[in-house]
Each structure stands twice: as structure tokens, then as C-alpha cells.
C-alpha positions in Angstrom: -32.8 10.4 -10.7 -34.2 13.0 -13.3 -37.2 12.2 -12.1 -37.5 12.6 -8.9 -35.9 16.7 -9.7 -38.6 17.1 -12.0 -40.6 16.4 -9.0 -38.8 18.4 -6.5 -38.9 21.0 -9.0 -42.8 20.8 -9.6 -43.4 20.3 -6.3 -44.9 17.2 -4.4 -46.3 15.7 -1.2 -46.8 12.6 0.5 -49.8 11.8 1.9 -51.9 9.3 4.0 -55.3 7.6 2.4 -57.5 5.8 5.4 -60.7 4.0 3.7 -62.3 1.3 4.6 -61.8 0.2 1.3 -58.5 1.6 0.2 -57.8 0.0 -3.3 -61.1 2.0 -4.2 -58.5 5.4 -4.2 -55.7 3.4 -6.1 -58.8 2.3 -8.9 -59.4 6.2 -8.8 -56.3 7.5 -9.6 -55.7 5.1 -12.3 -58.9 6.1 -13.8 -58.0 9.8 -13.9 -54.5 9.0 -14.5 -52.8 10.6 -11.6 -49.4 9.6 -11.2 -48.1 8.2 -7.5 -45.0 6.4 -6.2 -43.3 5.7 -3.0 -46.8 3.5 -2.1 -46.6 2.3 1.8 -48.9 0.4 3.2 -49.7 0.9 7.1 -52.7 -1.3 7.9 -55.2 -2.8 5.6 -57.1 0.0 5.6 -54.3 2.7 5.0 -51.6 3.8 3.0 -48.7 6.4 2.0 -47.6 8.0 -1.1 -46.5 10.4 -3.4 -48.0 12.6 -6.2 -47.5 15.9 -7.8 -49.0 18.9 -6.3 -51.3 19.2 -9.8 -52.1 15.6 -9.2 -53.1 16.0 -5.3 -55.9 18.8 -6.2 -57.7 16.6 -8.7 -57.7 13.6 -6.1 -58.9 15.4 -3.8 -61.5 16.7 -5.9 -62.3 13.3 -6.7 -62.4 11.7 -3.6 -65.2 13.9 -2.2 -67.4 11.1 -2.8 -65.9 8.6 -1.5 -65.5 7.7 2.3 -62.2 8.3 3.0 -59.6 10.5 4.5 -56.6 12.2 3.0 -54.1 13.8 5.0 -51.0 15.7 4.3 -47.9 14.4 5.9 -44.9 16.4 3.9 -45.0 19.0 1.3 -41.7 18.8 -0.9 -40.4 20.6 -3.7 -39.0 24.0 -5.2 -42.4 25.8 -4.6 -43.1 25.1 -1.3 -39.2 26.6 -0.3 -39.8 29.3 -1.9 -43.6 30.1 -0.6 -42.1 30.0 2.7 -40.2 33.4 1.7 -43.4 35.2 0.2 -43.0 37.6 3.2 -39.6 38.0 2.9 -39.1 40.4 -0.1 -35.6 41.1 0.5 -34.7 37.3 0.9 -36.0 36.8 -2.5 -34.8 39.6 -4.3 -31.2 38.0 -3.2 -32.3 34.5 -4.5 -33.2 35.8 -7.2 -29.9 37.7 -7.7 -27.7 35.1 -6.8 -29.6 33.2 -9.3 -28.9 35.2 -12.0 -25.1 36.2 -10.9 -24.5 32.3 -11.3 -26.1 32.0 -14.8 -24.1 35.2 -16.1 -21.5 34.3 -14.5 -21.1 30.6 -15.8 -20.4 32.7 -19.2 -16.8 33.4 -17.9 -14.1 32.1 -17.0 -13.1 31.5 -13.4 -10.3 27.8 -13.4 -7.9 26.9 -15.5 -6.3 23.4 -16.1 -3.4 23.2 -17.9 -2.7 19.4 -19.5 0.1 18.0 -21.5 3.1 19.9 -20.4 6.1 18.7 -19.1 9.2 20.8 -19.4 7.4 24.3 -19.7 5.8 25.5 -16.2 2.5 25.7 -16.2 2.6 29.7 -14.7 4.9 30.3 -18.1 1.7 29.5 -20.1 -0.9 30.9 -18.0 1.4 34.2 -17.6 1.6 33.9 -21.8 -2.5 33.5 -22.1 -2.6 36.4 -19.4 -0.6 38.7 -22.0 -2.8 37.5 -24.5 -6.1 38.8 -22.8 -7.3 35.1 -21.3 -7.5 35.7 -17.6 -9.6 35.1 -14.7 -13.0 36.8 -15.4 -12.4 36.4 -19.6 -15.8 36.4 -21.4 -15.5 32.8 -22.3 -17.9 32.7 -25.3 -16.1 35.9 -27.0 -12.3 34.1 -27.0 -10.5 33.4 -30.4 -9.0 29.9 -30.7 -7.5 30.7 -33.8 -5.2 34.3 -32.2 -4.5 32.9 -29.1 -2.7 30.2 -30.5 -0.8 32.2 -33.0 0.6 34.5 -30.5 1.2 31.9 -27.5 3.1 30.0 -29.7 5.3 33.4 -30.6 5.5 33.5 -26.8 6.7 30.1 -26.2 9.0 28.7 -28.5 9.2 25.6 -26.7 5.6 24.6 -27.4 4.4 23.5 -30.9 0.6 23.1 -30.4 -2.0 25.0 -27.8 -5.6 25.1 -27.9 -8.0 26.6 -25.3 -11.8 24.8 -24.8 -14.1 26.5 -22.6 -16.2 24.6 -20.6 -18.8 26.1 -18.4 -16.6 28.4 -15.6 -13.3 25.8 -17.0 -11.1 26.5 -19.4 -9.1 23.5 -20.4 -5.4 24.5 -21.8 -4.5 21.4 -23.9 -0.3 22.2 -25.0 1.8 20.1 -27.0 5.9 20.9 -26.5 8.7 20.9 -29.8 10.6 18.0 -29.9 14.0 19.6 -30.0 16.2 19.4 -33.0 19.1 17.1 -32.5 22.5 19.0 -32.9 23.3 19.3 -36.1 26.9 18.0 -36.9 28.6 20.3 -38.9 31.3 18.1 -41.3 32.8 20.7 -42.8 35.3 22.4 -40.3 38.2 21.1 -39.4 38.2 19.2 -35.9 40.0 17.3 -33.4 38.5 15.2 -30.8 40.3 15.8 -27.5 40.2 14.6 -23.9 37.8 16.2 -21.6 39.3 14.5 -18.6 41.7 11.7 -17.7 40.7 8.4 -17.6 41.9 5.0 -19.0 40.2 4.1 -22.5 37.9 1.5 -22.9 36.4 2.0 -26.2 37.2 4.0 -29.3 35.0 4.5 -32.6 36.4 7.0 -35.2 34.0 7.7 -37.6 36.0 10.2 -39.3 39.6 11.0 -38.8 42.7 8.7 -37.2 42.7 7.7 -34.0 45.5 8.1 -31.8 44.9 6.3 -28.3 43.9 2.5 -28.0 42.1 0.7 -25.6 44.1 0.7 -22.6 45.4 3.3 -22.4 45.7 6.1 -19.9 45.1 10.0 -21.1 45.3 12.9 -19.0 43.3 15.8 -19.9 43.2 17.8 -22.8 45.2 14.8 -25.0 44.4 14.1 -28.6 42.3 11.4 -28.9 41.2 11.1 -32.8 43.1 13.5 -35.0 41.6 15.7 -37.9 44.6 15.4 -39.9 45.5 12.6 -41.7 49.0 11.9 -43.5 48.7 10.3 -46.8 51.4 8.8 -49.1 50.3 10.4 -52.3 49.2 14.1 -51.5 50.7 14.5 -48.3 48.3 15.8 -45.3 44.9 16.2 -45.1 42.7 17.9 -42.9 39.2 16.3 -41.9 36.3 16.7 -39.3 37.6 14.6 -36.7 34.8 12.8 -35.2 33.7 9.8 -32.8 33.6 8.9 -29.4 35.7 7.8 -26.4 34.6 5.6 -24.0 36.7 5.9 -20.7 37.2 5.0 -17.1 37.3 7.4 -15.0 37.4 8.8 -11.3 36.1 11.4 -9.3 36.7 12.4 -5.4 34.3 14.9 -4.3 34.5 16.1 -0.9 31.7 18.2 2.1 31.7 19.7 5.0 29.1 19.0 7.4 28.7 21.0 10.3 28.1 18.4 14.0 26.6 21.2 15.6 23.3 22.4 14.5 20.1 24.6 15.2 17.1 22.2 14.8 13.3 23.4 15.3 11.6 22.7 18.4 7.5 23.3 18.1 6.6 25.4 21.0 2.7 24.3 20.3 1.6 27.5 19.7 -0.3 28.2 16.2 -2.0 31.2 14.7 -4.6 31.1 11.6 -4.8 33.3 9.1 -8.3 33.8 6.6 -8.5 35.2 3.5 -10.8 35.0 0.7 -10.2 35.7 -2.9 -12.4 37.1 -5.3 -11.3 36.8 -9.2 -7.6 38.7 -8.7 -8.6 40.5 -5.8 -7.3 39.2 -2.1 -9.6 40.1 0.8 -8.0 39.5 4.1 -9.9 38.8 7.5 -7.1 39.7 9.6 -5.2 43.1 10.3 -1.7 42.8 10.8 -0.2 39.7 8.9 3.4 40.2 9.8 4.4 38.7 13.5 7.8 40.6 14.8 10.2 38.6 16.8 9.3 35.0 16.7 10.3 32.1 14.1 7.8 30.2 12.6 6.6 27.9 9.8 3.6 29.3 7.4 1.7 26.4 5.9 -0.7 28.0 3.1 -3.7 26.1 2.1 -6.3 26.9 -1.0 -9.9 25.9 -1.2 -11.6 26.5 -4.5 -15.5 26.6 -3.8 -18.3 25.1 -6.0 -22.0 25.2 -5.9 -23.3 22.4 -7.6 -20.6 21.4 -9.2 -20.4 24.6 -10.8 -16.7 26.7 -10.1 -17.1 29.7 -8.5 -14.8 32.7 -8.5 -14.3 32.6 -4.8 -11.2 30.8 -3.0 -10.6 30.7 0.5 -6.9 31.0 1.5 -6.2 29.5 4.9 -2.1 29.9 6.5 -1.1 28.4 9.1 1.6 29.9 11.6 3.7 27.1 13.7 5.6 28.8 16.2 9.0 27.4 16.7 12.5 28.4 19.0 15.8 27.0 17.3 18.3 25.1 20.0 22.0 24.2 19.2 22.3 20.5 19.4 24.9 18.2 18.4 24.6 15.9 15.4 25.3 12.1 15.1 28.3 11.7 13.4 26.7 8.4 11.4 23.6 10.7 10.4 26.1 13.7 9.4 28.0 11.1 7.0 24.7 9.7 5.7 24.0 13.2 4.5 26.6 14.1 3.3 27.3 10.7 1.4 23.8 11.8 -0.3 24.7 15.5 -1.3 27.5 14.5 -2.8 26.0 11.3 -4.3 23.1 13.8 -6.2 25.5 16.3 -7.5 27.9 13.1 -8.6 25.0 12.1 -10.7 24.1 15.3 -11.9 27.8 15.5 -13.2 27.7 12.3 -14.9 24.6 11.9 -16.2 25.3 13.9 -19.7 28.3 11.5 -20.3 27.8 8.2 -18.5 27.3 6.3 -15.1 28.4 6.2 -12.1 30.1 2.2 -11.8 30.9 2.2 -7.9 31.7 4.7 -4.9 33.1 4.4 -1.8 32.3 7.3 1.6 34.8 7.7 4.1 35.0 10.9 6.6 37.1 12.3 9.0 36.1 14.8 12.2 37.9 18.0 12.0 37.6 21.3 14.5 33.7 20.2 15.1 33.1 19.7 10.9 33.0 16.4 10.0 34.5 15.9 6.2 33.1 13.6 3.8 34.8 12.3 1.2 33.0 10.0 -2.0 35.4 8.5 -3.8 33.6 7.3 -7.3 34.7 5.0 -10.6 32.2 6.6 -13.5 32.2 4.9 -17.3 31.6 7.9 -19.2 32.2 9.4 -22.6 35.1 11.9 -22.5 35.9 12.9 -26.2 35.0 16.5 -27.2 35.2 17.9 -30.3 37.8 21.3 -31.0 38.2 23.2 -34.0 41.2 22.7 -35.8 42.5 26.4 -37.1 44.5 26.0 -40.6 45.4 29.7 -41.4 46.5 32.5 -38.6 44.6 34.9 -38.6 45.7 38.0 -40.4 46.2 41.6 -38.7 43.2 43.9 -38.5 43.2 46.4 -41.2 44.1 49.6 -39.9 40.6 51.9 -39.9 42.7 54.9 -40.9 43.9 53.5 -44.6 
């Protein structure tokens, strides 16, 4: 592979030898060691192959003795392009300007790929390197590792490492996020452990502090479940940091409205395309008017980074897409209404849970009402419902008067 574009780059040709003795030109090229490749024979008395262009000038300057014909079949290779534009001043003044717009310009930077984050959004990070003078167009060779990861991380509390490697046009964003700090349980203050809502116990573990429900037993919200004070028979009460956990069943009833009649999207086949072409931070649009009064429609927006040989160019072509649609009232399934509804409130039930527990079993039922259909989900969760109050052991005094 390198070298055949060595080759191409030299230049080289393929040619046809006709002799009546034929290996007499192979014997002669080995003997001036000229290079050739690509060797086809045609009859016994001819061949095809390949040399160099330097190579081709000294065999035919040696072959002037010997009966035979050479011919030319193909000329290939970076010279003979460009000797076809030696007329062509202007062609080759923009070659040669496009030549050396791509080697400056591989000194900046044009992509970014961002790797290793998962909670922080990636447009947080690029908006934090954009404040910090890394940008489309940065001078790659002239940024500081060593400051932009000093003030990022100022930025961004949330990450704990960032580094930046230039490659070529690429500039790789390699982050690392904080591993949060657990909270902190403070033991010092005063605290009972309450209900957060009712349920029927299933569990509790009292770490610190007396409990006061067992297993069993049903709590409404807001009850005491472990106690920070604790009654002793030598020193009377004491007051501790009431701490543990409750395990509880529990149950939820959520309830939607879903509308049976509807507006749903009916594609009237009619599209309309819309070009655009991007140049570093600047947007240059092939169209006049992009705003279309009076009709409903979908926009679809496509991206199309471009390359030239392999190498990432500044240059994106933005392509949107414009579905034409007319909305039409029609009238919902009641079976597909309850399905949806039975998964809207399913997601926000887990959302709701998912901090203390799980969701043990549920039950949908739903009832048509005025043209609404109303579902219900009934749910049994197993979920943690102790949380922890401060216990206050003096009142608090009155404000001292500013006056005095």
C-alpha cells in the first residue's frame, strides 16, 4: 500500500514491450536495475508492466538497440494530474491554495469529542471550555493543559479530572465526574424518626434510640416510629439521635385523565428541504425565507460533518426536512387510552418509589366519564418510610429588643 503512493506520487506508466525475444528487455532492466511490477503477459512475444517515470527514460534509452517496441498505454501519478493544468494558472493557484489552507488549517481545531461523562451534559463542558478560550477555530498547538483544567474544574464542581489532547483537527475531552460524598450523619442533635406515610410495618432496626412500633403494625402518617428520648431508671430521661430505618407496606392509588377524542397527524405527502452550510460558528443558509405561515409541520434536522481524507474539515452541511401535516379529530380506543394511561401512571409510580423501595404489585381499572376515560392504578410498594426530625429541647427565647 505505501508503495504503490510512492508511485502514484512519483509518477508511473504502464507500458507494452513487443520483441521477438521479449525476456531480452526483462534481462535489461535487471541489469540496469530498473524497477517494474504488475508484469502481464499477452502472447509470447509481448508483455505489460509498470515502472517509474525515471525508470521508463533510461529503458528506453537502453532499448534503442534492441529490436523491439515500447508503447505507452497509461500514464499514472501526481505529475501527470497536475501537467494537465500547466495552462490553467488559475486552477493551480487554487490547488495550491487549498493545499496550504488544509495544512494550516490541520493546526486548529475544528471537532470535539467528549468521553467519560455521564451525569454532566456534554454542552455544560463544551460551554465551560468555550469560556475558557477552547472553541471551534482554537490554535491547537498554543492550548495549556495545565489552565484549562484548573479553571474547568472551578466551572464544574461535578467533575474531578479533565484533560484536553489535540489530535490533528480533533480535540479529545477525556472527563472524569466526583463521586459524591455520602450524607454525612450528624449524631449529635437530638432526633426522632417519624413516619413519612402510612403503611403496615414490616421491619424495624434502631440503631440508636427506642423504638416504639413493632412489626405488624399499622402507622398512619407523621407517627413516631423510634424515639430520641429514652427513660432510664437511674438519671431519669435522656435525649439521643434517634436513628434507623422502617421498613413498611404500603399503598398508593394514582389516578389520569385521558382524553377519547384526539387530534392525530395525517401526512399530506408534501415535503420541503431546507440547505445550509456551516462554516466554523458561522451559518450560511441557501434558502430565503425559512419560516412557512399557516401550515403544520414536522422539521427533521440532519448534520453532515465533511472530511477530505480523513482529515475533519470545518464545514458542516445542515439539511431540515419539512413534513407537511393537517390534524383531524378522531376518536381513541378505549383499550389503547387505558394502555396509556396504565403506563403514565406506572413511570411516575416508579419515579416516586424508587428513592425508598419497589413497587410489589398493581392493579389498572378505568371508568368512561363525559368523553374522558379515568384511569385508576392501584399499587402495593415495600418501601422505607422512616425520616429523621429534629428533636427541640429548649424554646426558643424572645428576640432581644434592637432598641436596648
Amino acid at each position: 500500500m505505501l508503495n504503490e503512493l510512492v508511485n502514484r506520487l512519483r509518477g508511473q506508466l504502464r507500458i507494452r514491450a513487443e520483441s521477438a525475444f521479449p525476456e531480452r528487455i526483462l534481462n535489461l532492466c535487471g541489469a540496469r536495475e530498473l524497477a517494474f511490477w504488475d508484469v502481464e503477459w499477452e502472447s509470447p512475444t509481448a508483455f505489460t508492466c509498470r515502472l517509474s517515470r525515471q525508470d521508463w527514460h533510461a529503458l528506453r534509452q537502453a532499448a534503442k538497440n534492441l529490436d523491439c517496441t515500447l508503447t505507452v498505454i497509461k500514464r499514472e501519478g501526481a505529475p501527470y494530474f497536475l501537467f494537465r493544468f500547466r495552462r490553467r494558472q488559475a486552477l493551480l493557484i487554487g490547488l495550491a491554495l487549498c493545499a496550504m489552507w488544509l495544512s494550516v488549517g490541520s493546526f486548529f481545531v475544528w471537532d470535539f469529542v467528549v468521553e467519560g461523562n455521564e451525569t454532566v451534559p456534554t454542552e455544560e463542558i463544551l460551554r465551560a471550555l468555550e469560556k475558557n478560550d477552547v472553541h471551534l477555530g482554537s490554535f491547537g498547538l498554543a492550548l495549556d493543559g495545565e489552565r484549562i483544567r484548573n479553571h474547568v474544574l472551578l466551572d464544574i464542581p461535578e467533575l474531578s479530572w479533565i484533560t484536553v489532547n489535540v489530535s490533528g483537527c480533533r480535540a479529545n475531552v477525556q472527563v472524569r465526574e466526583r463521586v459524591p460524598v455520602p450524607e454525612r450523619v450528624d449524631r449529635q442533635i437530638p432526633s426522632n424518626v417519624v413516619a413519612r406515610r402510612a403503611g403496615l410495618v414490616l421491619k424495624v432496626r434502631a440503631t440508636d434510640g427506642v423504638s416504639c412500633v413493632q412489626p405488624g403494625t399499622a402507622v398512619t402518617e407523621g407517627q413516631l416510629l423510634i424515639s430520641g428520648i429514652e427513660d432510664t431508671d437511674t438519671v431519669g430521661a435522656r435525649v439521643l439521635a434517634g436513628l434507623g430505618s422502617v421498613t413498611a407496606r404500603t399503598w398508593r392509588t394514582l389516578t389520569a385523565a385521558i382524553p377519547l377524542e384526539a387530534m392525530q397527524k395525517e401526512y399530506t405527502g408534501e415535503a420541503k428541504n431546507l440547505f445550509s452550510l456551516v462554516i466554523g460558528k458561522h451559518r450560511i443558509n441557501f434558502f430565503t425565507n425559512s419560516s412557512i405561515e399557516g401550515a403544520e409541520y414536522d422539521k427533521i434536522c440532519r448534520r453532515y460533518p465533511l472530511s477530505l481524507f480523513g482529515l475533519r474539515l470545518p464545514l458542516t452541511l445542515v439539511t431540515e426536512t419539512c413534513r407537511f401535516y393537517a390534524l383531524t379529530p378522531v376518536t381513541r380506543d378505549t383499550a389503547e387510552a387505558e394502555r396509556e394511561g396504565e403506563r403514565i401512571l406506572t413511570e411516575y409510580l416508579q419515579s416516586a418509589v424508587e428513592p425508598y423501595g419497589s413497587v410489589s404489585s398493581t392493579l389498572c381499572t378505568s371508568r368512561q366519564r363525559e368523553g374522558v376515560l379515568l384511569v385508576t392504578l392501584a399499587a402495593e410498594c415495600v418501601e422505607e418510610i422512616g425520616v429523621r426530625l429534629p428533636i427541640y429541647t429548649e424554646e426558643p427565647g424572645p428576640s432581644p429588643d434592637p432598641q436596648q
